[in-house]
TORPA-4810 file (N, C-alpha, C, O; in nm, 3 decimals):
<nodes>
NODE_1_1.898_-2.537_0.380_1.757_-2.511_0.396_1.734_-2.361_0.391_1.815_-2.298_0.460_X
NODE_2_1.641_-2.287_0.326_1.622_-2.158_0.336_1.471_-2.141_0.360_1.379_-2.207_0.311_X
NODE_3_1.466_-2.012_0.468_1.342_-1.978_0.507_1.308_-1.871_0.456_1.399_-1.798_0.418_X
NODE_4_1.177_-1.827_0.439_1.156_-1.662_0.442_1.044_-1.641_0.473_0.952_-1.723_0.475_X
NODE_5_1.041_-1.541_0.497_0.920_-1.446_0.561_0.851_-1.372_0.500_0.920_-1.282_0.452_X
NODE_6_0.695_-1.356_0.463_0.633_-1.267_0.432_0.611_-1.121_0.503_0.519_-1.107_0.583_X
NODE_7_0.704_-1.005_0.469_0.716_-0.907_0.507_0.585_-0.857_0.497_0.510_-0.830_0.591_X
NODE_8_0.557_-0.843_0.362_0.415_-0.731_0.339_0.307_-0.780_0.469_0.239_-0.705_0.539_X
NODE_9_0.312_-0.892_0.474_0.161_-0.905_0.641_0.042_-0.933_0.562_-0.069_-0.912_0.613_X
NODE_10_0.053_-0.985_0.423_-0.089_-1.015_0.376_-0.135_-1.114_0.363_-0.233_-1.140_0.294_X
NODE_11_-0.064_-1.195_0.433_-0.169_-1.319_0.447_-0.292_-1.341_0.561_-0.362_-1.440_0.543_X
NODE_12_-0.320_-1.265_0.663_-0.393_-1.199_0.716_-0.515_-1.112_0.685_-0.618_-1.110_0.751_X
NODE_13_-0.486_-1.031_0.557_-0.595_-0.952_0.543_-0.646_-1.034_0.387_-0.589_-1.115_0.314_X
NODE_14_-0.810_-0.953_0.380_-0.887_-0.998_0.307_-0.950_-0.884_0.196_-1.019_-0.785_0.220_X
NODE_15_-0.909_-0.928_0.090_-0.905_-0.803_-0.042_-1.051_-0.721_-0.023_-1.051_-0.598_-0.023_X
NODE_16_-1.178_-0.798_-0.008_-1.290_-0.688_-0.009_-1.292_-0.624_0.082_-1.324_-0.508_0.054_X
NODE_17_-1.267_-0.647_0.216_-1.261_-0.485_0.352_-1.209_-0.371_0.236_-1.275_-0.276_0.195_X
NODE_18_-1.039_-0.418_0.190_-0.970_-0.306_0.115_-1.047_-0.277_0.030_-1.049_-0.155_0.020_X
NODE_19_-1.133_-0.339_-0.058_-1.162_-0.281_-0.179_-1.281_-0.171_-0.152_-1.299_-0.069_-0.219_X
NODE_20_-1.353_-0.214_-0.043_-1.452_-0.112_0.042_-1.417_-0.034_0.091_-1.497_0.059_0.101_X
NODE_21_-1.282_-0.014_0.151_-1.235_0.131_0.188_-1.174_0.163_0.095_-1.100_0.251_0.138_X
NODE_22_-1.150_0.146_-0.028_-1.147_0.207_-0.184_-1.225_0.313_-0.192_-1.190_0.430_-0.201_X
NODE_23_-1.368_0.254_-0.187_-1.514_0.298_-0.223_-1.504_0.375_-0.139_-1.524_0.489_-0.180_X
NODE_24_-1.467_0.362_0.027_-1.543_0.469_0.087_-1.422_0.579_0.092_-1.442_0.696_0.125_X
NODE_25_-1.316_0.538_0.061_-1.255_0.710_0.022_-1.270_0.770_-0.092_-1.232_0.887_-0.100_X
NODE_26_-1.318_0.716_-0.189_-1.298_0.779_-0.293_-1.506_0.840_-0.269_-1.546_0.924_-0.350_X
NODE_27_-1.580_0.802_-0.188_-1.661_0.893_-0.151_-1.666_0.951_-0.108_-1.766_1.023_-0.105_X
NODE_28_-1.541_0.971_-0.023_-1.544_1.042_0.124_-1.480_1.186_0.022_-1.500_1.304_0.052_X
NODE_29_-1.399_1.136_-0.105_-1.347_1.263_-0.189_-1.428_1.336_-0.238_-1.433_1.458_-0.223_X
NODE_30_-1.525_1.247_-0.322_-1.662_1.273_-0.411_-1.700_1.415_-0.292_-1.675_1.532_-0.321_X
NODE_31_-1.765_1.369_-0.152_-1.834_1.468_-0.082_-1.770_1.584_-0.062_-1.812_1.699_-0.065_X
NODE_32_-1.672_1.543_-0.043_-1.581_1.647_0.026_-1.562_1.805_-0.066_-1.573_1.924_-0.035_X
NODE_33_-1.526_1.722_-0.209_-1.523_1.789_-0.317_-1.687_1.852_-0.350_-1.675_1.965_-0.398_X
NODE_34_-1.777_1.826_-0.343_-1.917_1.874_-0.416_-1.965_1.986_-0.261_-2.020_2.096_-0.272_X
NODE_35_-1.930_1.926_-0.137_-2.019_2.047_-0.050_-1.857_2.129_-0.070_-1.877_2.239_-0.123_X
NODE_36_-1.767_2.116_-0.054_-1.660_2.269_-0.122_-1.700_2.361_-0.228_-1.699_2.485_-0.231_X
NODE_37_-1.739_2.271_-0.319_-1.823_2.388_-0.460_-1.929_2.419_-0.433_-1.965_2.526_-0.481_X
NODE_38_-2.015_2.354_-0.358_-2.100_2.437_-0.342_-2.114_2.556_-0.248_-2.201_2.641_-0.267_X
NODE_39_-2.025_2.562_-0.141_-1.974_2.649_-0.079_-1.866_2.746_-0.141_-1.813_2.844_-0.088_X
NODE_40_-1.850_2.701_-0.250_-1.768_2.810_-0.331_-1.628_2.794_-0.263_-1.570_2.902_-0.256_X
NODE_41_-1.569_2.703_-0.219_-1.433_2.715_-0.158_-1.366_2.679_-0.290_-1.409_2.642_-0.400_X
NODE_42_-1.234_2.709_-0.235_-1.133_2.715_-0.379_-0.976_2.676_-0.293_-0.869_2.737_-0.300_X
NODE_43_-0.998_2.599_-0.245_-0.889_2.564_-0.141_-0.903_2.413_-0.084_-0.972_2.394_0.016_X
NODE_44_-0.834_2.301_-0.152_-0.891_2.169_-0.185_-0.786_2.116_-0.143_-0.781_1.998_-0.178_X
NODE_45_-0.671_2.159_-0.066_-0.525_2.094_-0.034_-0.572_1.949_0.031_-0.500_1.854_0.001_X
NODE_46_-0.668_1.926_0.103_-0.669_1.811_0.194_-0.764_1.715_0.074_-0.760_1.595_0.100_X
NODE_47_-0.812_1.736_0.003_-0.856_1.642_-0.094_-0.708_1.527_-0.150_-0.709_1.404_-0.163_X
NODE_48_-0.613_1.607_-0.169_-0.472_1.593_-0.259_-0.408_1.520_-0.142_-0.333_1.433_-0.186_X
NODE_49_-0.409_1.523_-0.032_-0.369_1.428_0.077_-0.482_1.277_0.065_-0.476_1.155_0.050_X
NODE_50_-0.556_1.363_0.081_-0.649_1.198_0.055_-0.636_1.119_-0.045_-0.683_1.010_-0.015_X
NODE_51_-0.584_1.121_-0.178_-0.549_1.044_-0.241_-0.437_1.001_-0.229_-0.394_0.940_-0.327_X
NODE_52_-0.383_1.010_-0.156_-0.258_0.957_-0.079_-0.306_0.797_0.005_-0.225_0.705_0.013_X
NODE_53_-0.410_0.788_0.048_-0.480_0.676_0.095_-0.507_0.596_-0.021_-0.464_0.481_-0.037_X
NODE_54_-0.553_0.636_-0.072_-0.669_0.612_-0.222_-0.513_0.456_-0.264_-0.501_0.334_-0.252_X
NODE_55_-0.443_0.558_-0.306_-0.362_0.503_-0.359_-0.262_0.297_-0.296_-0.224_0.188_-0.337_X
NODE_56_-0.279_0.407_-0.144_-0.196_0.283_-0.076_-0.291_0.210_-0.079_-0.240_0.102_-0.108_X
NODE_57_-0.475_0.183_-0.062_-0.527_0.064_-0.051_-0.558_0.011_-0.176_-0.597_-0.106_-0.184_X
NODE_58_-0.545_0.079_-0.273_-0.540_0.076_-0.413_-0.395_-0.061_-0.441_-0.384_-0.175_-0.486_X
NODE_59_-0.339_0.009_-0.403_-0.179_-0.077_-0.411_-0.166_-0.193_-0.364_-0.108_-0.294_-0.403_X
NODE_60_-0.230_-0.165_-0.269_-0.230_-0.306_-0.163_-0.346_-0.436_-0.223_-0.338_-0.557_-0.199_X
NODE_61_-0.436_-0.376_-0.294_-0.544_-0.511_-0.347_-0.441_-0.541_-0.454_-0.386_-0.650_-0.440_X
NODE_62_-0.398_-0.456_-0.574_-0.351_-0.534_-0.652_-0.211_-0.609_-0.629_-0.153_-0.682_-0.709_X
NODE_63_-0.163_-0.569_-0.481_-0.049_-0.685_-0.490_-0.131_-0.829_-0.428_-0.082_-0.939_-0.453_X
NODE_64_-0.240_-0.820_-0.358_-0.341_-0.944_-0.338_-0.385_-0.985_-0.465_-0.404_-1.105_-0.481_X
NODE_65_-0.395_-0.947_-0.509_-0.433_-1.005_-0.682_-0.332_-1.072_-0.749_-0.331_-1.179_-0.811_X
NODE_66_-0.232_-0.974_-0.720_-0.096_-1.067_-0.756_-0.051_-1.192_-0.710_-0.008_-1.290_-0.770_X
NODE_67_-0.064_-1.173_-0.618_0.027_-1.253_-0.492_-0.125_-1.461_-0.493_-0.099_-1.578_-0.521_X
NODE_68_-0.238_-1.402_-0.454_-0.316_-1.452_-0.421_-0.427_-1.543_-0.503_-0.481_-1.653_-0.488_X
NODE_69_-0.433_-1.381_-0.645_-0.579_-1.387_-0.740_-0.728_-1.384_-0.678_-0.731_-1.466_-0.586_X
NODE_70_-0.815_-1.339_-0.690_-0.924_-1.323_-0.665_-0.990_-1.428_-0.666_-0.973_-1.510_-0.757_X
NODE_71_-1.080_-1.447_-0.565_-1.170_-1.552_-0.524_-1.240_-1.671_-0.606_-1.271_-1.789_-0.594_X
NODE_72_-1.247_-1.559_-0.703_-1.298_-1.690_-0.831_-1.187_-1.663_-0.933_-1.204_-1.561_-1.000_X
NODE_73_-1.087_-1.728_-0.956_-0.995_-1.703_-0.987_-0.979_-1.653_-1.157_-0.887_-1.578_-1.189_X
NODE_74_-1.059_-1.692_-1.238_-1.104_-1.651_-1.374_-1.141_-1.510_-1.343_-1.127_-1.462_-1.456_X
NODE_75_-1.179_-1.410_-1.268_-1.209_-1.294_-1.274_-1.075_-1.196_-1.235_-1.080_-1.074_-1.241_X
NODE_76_-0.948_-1.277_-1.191_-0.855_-1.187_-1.157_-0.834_-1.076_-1.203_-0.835_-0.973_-1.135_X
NODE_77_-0.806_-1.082_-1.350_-0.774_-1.010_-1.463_-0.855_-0.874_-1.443_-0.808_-0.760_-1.446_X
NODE_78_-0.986_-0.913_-1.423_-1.092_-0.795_-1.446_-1.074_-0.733_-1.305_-1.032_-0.617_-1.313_X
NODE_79_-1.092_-0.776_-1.181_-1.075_-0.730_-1.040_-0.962_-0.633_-1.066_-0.978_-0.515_-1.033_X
NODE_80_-0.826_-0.680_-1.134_-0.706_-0.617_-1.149_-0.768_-0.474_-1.191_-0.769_-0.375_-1.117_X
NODE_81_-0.816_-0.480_-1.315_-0.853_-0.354_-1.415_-0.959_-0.272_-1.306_-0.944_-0.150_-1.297_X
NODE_82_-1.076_-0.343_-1.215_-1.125_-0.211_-1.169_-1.074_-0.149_-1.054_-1.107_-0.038_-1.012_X
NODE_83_-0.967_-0.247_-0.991_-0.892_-0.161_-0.909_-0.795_-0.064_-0.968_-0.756_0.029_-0.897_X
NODE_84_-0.746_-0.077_-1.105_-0.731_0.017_-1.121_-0.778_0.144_-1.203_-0.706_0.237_-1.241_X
NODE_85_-0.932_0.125_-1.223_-0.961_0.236_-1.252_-1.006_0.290_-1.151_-1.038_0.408_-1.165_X
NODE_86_-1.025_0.235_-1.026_-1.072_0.310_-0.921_-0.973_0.422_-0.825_-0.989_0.518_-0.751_X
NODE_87_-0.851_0.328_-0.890_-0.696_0.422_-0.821_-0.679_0.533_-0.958_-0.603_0.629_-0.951_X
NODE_88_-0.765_0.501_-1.083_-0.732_0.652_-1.170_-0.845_0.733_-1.092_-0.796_0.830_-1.034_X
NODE_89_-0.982_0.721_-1.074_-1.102_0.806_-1.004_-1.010_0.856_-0.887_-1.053_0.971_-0.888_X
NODE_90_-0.952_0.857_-0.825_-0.881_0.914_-0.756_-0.803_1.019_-0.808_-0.841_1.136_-0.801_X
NODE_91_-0.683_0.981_-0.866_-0.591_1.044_-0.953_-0.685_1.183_-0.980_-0.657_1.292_-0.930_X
NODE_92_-0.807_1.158_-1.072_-0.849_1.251_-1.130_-0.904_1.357_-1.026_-0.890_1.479_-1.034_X
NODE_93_-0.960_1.296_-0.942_-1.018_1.405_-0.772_-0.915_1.437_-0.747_-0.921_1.528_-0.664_X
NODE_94_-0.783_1.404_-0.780_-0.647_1.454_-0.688_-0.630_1.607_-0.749_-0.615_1.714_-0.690_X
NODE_95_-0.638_1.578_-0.881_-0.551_1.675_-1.009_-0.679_1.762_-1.017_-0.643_1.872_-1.060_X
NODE_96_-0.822_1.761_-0.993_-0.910_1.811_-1.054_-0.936_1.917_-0.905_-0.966_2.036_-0.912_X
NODE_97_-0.916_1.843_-0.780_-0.934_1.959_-0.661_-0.775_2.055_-0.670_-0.784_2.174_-0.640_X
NODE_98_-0.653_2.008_-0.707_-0.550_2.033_-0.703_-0.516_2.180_-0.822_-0.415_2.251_-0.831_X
NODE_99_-0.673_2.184_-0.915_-0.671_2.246_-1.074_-0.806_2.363_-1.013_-0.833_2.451_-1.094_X
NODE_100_-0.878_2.365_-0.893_-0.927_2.417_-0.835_-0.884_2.500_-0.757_-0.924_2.616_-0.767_X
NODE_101_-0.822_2.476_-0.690_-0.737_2.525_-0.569_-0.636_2.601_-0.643_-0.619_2.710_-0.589_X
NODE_102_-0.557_2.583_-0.754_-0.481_2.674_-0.793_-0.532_2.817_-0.902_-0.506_2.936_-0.924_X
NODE_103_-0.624_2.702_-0.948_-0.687_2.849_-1.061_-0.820_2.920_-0.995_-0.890_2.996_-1.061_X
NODE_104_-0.848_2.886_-0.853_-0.952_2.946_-0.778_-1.107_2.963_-0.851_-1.173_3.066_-0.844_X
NODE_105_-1.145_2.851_-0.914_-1.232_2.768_-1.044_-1.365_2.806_-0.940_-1.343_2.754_-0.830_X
NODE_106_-1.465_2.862_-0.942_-1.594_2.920_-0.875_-1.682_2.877_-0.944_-1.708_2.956_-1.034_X
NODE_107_-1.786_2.726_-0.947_-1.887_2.708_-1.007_-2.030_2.763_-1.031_-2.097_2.795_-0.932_X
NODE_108_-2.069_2.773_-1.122_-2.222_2.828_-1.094_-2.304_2.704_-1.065_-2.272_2.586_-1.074_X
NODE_109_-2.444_2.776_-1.022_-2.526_2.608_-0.952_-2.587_2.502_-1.065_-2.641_2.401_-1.019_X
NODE_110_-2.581_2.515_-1.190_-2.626_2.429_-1.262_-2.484_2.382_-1.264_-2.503_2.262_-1.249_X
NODE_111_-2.357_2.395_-1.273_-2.228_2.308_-1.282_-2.226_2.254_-1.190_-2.193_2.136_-1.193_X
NODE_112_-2.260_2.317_-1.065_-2.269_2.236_-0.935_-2.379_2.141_-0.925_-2.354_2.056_-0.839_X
NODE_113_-2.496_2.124_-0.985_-2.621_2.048_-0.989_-2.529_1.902_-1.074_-2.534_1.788_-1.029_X
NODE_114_-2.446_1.943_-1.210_-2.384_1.857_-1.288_-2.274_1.795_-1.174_-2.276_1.677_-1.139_X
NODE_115_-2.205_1.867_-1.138_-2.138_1.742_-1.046_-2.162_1.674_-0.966_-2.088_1.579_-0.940_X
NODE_116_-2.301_1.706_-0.881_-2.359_1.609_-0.811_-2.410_1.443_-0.871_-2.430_1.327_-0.835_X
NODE_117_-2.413_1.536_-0.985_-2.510_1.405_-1.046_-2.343_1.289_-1.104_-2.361_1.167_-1.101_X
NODE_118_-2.223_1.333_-1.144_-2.125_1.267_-1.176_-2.119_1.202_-1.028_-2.121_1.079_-1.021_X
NODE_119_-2.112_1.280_-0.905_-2.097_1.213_-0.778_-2.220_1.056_-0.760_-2.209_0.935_-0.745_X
NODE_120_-2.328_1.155_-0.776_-2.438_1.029_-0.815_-2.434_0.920_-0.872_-2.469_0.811_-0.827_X
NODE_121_-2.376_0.950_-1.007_-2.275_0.826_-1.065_-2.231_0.710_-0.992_-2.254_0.591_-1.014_X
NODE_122_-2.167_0.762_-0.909_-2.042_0.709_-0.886_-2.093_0.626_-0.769_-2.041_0.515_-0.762_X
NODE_123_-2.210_0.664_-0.648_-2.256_0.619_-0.551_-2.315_0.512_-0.603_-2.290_0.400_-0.557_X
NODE_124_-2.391_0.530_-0.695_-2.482_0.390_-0.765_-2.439_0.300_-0.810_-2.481_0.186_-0.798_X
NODE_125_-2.326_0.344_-0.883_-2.231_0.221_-0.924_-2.196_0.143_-0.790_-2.240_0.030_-0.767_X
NODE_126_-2.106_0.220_-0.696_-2.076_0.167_-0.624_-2.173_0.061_-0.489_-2.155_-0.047_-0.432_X
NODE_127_-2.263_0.154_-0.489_-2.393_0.048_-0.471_-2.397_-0.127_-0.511_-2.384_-0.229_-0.445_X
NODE_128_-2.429_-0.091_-0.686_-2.382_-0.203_-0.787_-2.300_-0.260_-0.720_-2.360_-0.308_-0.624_X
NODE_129_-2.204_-0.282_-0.716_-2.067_-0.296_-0.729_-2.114_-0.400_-0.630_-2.136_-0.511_-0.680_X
NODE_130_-2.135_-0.387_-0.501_-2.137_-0.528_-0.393_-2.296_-0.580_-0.396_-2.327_-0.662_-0.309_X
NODE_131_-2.411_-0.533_-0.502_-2.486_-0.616_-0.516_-2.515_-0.599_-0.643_-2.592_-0.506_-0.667_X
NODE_132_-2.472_-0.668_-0.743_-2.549_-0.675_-0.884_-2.684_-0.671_-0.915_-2.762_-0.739_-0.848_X
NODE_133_-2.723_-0.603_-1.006_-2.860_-0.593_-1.038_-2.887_-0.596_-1.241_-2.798_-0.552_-1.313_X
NODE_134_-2.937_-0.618_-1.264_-2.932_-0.592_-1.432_-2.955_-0.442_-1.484_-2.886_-0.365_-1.552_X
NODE_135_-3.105_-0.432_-1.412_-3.191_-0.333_-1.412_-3.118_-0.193_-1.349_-3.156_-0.087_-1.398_X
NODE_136_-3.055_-0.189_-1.284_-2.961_-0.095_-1.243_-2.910_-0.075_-1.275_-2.914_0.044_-1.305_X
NODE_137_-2.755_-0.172_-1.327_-2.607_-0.106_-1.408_-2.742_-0.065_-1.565_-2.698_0.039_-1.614_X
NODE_138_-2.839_-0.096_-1.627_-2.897_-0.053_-1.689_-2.912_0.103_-1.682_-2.852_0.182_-1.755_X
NODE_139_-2.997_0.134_-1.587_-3.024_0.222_-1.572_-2.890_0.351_-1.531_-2.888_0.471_-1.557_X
NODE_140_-2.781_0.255_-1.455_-2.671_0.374_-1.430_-2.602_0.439_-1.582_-2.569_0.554_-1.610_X
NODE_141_-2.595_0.289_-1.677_-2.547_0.345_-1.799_-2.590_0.440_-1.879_-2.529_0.511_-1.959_X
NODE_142_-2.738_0.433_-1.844_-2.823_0.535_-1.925_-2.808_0.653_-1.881_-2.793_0.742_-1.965_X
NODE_143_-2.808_0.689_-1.723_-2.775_0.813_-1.675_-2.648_0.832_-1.728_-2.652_0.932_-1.799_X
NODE_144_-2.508_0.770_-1.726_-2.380_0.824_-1.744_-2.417_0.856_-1.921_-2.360_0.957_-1.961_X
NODE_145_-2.486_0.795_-2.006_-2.506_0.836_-2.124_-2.569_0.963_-2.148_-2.512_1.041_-2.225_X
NODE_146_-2.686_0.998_-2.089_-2.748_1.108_-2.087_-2.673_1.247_-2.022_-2.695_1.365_-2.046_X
NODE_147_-2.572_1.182_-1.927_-2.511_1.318_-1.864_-2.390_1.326_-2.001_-2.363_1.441_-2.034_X
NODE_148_-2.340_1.249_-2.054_-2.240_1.272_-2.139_-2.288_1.336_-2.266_-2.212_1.400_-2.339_X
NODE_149_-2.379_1.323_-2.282_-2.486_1.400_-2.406_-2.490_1.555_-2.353_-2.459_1.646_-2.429_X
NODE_150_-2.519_1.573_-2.257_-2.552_1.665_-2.247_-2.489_1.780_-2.175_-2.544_1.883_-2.137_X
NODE_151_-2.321_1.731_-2.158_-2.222_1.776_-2.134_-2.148_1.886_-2.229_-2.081_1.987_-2.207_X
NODE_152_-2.192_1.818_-2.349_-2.151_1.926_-2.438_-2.217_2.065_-2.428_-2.158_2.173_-2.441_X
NODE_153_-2.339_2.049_-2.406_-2.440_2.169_-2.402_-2.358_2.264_-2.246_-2.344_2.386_-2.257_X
NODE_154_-2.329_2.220_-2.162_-2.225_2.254_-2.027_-2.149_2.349_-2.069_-2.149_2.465_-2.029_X
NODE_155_-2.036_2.271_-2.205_-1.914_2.322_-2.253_-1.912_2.476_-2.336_-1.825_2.561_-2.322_X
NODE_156_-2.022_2.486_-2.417_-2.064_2.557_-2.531_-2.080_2.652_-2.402_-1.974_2.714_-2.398_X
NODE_157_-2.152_2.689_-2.306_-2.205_2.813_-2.226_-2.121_2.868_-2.175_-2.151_2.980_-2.136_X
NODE_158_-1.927_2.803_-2.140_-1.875_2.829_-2.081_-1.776_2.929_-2.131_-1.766_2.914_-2.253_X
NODE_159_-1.706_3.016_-2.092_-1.649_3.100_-2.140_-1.494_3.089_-2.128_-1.417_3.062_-2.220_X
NODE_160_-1.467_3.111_-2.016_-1.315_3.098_-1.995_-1.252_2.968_-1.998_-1.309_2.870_-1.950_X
NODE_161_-1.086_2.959_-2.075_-1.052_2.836_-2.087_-1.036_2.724_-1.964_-1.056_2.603_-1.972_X
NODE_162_-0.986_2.820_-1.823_-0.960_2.712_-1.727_-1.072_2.668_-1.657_-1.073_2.563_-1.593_X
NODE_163_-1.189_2.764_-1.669_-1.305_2.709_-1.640_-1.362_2.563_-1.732_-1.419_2.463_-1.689_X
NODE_164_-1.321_2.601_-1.878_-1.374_2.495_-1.972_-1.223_2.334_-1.914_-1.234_2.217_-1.949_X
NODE_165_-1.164_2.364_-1.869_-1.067_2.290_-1.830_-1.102_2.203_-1.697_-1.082_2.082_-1.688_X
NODE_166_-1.139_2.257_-1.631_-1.226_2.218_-1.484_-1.333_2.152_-1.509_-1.356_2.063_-1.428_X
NODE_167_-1.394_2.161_-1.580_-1.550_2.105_-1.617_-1.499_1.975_-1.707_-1.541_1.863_-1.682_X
NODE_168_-1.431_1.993_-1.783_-1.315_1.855_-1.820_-1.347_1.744_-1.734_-1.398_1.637_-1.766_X
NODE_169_-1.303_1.790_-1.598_-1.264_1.682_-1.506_-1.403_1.620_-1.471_-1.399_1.512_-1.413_X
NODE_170_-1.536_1.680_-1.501_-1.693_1.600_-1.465_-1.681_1.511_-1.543_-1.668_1.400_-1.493_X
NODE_171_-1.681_1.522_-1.711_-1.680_1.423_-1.803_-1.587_1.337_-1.784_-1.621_1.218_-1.782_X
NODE_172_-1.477_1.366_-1.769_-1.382_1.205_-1.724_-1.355_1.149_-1.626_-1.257_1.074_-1.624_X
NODE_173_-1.434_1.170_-1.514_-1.484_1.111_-1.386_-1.589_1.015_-1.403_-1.590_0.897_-1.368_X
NODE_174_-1.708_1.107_-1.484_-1.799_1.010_-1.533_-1.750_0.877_-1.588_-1.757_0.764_-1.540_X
NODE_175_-1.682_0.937_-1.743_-1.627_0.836_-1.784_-1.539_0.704_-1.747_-1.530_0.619_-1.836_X
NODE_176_-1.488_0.684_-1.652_-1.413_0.627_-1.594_-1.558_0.539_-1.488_-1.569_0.417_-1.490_X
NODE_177_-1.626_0.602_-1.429_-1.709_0.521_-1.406_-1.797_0.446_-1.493_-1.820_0.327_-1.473_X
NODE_178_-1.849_0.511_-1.588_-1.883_0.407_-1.709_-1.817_0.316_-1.753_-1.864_0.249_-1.845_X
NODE_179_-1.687_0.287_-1.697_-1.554_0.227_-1.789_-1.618_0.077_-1.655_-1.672_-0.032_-1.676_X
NODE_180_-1.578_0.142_-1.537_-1.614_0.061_-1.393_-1.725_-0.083_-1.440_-1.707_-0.204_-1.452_X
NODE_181_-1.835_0.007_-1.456_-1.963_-0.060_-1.530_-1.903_-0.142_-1.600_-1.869_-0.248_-1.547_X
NODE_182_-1.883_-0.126_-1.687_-1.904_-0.218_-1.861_-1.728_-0.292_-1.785_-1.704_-0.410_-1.810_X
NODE_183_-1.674_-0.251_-1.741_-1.555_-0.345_-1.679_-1.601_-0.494_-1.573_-1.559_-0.609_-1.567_X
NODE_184_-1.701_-0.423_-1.506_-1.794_-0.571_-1.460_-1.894_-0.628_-1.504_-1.933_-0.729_-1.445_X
NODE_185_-1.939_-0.597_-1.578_-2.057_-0.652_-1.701_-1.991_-0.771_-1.712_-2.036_-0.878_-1.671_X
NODE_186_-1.833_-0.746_-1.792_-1.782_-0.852_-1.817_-1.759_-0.964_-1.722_-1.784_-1.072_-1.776_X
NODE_187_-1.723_-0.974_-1.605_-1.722_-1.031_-1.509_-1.873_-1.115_-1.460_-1.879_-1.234_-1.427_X
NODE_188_-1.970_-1.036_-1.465_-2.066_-1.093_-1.442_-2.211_-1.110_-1.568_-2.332_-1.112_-1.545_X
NODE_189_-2.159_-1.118_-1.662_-2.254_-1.151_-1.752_-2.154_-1.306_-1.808_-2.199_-1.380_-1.896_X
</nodes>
């Protein structure tokens, strides 16, 4: 006869708490990161610890996905994919405060006005995210479209390369939340 034991302890916990303290660290980064620039700090070490969290509850839904599958079980697949683009939105706050902090990257306030609004992004979606709306992921796509339009116009003003390197990291933050979007469209259309 052989027994065994579930080490990991997850039959106990329940994937959306985790997937909500996803959301709320990777806002708690978003803030952390936008009142630093706007304070002009250039010293982001504890951002780069926080994705250290990011990651483990990140880790931990998709072995519930694994192990378990998601509630309606036809959506696993997709649950899989936005947990992990939500563990890259991290990644990128890791490397992008981490690309700050070393090249001492000093925004001016219209770059800083632009990252609020990528932060903005990201709140609305996440909004979305635990109540669907049509009219909304509508409207979020249009904003992430319009800020990506007009990102280029950002790039062209900028002068120095690691500055043009830093500003990088707005557009593929965005992007990745646009990815979020149209990743649950599918799910729920």
């Amino acid at each position: 006869r052989l027994v065994t034991k579930d080490l990991s302890g997850m039959q106990h916990v329940e994937f959306q708490p985790m997937l909500r303290r996803v959301f709320l660290l990777l806002q708690n980064m978003y803030d952390e990161l936008a009142k630093g620039i706007e304070n002009h700090e250039t010293n982001f070490d504890h951002i780069v610890s926080m994705d250290l969290n990011v990651n483990r509850f990140c880790f931990l839904c998709l072995r519930m996905l694994n192990k378990k599958g998601y509630e309606d079980f036809k959506h696993t697949q997709t649950m899989f994919l936005l947990v992990t683009f939500l563990e890259q939105i991290g990644d990128q706050l890791k490397e992008f405060a981490d690309y700050i902090t070393t090249r001492k990257v000093v925004f001016s306030d219209k770059e800083q006005k632009d990252f609020r609004r990528v932060v903005h992004l990201f709140i609305e979606y996440q909004s979305l995210f635990f109540k669907f709306n049509v009219e909304k992921a509508v409207k979020i796509d249009s904003s992430y479209r319009k800020f990506h339009n007009e990102f280029e116009t950002l790039l062209d003003h900028t002068k120095s390369p690691s500055h043009v390197r830093a500003l990088l990291y707005f557009d593929s933050l965005a992007k990745i939340t646009a990815e979020l979007l149209r990743t649950q469209l599918m799910m729920v259309l």
